[in-house]
N, C-alpha and C positions, 0 to 999 in steps of 0.2 A: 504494500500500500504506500502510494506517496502523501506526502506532507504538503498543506500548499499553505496562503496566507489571503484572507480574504477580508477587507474593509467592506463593512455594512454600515449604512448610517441606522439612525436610533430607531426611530422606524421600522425596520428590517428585524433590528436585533430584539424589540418586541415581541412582533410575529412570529419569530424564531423560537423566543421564549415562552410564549403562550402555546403554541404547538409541540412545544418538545413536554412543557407542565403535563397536557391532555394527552400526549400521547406516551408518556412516559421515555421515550427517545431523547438521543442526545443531540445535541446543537450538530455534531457533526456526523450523524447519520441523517437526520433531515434534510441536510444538504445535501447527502450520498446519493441520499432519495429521489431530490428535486433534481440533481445532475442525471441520474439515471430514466426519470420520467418525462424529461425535457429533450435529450440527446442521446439517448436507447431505448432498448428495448424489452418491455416487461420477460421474465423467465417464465418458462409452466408452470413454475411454482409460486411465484408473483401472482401472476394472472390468478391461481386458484386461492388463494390469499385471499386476494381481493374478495373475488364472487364468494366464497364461504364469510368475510366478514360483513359482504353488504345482505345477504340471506336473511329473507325475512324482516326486512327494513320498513314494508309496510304491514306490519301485522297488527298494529298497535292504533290505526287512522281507523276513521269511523268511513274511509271509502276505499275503493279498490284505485288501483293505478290508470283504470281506462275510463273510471269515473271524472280523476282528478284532470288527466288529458282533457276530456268533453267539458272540462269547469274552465279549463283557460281557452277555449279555444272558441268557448261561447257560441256565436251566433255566425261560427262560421260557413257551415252552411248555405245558411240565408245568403249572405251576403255574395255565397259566389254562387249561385242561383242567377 
């Protein structure tokens, strides 16, 4: 692993630190993160990560996912009638 040096203003370094609090990660695994999500490519194992962490993300709403779609998209229909 290389070592690098990166200047972030206070802003940043916020962000940084409220996301590392919630996620329990470190300043510079978030970055590892943000480098890898920005300029490659998720692994199989990433990608299933992901999809097992989001599982079940609406089970707890008082609507379905194709309800919520038809709530923002309103009266679109009509309009392109």
């Amino acid at each position: 692993m290389g070592r690098t040096q990166v200047y972030l203003g206070k802003e940043e370094l916020e962000l940084l630190d409220r996301a590392a609090q919630a996620t329990g990660a470190s300043r510079s695994e978030l970055i590892r993160r943000a480098v890898r999500s920005t300029f490659g490519e998720m692994t199989k194992a990433e990608r299933l990560r992901a999809l097992e962490a989001s599982a079940g993300s609406w089970r707890n709403r008082g609507f379905t996912g194709a309800e919520y779609v038809d709530a923002l998209r309103g009266d679109l229909d009509e309009r392109l009638r």
